[in-house]
N, C-alpha and C positions, 0 to 999 in steps of 0.2 A: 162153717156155721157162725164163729164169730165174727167176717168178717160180712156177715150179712146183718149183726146185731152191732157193728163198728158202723156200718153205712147206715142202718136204720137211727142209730144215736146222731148220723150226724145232719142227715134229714131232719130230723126233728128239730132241733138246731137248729138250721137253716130256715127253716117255716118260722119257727117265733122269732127271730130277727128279722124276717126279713118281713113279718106283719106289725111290729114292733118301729121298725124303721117306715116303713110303708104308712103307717098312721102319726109317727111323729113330722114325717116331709111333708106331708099332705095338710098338717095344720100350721106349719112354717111357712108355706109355697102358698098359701090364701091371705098368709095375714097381711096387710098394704102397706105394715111398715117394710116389710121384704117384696112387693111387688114393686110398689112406686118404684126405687132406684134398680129394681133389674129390668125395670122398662126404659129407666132412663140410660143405663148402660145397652141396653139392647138397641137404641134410637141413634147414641152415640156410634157404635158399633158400627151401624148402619151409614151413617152418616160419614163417620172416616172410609168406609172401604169406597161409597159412594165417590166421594173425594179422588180417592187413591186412581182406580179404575179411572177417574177424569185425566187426572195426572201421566198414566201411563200412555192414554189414547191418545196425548195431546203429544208426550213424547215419541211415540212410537214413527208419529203425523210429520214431525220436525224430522226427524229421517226420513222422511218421504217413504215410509215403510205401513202397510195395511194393517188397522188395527183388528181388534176381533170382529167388531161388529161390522169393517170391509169382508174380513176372509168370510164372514159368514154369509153376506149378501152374495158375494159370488162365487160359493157353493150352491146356495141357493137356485140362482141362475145357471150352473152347470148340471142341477139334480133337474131344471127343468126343460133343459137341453136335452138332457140325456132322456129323459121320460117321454119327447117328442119323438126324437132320433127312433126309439124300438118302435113308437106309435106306426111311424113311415116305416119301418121296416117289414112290420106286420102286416100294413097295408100293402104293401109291395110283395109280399111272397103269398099275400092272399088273393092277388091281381095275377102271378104266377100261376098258383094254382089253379085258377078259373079258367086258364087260355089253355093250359094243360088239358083238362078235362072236356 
């Protein structure tokens, strides 16, 4: 029993912190003097990975090695290979089955 009045204490607890905390972020995370610069660090952000990803494709290119968005075109083109390939197969065993019957 008290460790059901030990977890109920600390529930209680938890609820006024965490409404407590929940109402002080919420008027921090509006105000513009905290938005402006987490938009302008979010843009930056953006902007060096932007970069980086350029950086890497371009190295990857100099090795004469596929970057992602090669291996992903020809996946692409093997997913649509393969998706033909059962098309004919199905056709073909459904052309079976009709001469069977």
């Amino acid at each position: 029993m008290q460790t059901e009045t030990i977890w109920d204490l600390w529930k209680k607890g938890f609820t006024a912190w965490e409404g407590a905390t929940a109402s002080y972020l919420e008027k921090v995370l509006v105000n513009p003097s905290v938005l402006g610069p987490a938009g302008a660090m979010l843009t930056a952000a953006m902007k060096t990975k932007a970069a980086s990803d350029k950086a890497m494709s371009a190295w990857w290119a100099a090795w004469g090695l596929p970057n992602r968005r090669d291996q992903e075109r020809a996946l692409h083109k093997l997913n649509q290979m393969e998706s033909r390939l059962l098309d004919l197969e199905e056709k073909l065993e459904d052309e079976r089955d009709a001469r069977v019957k």
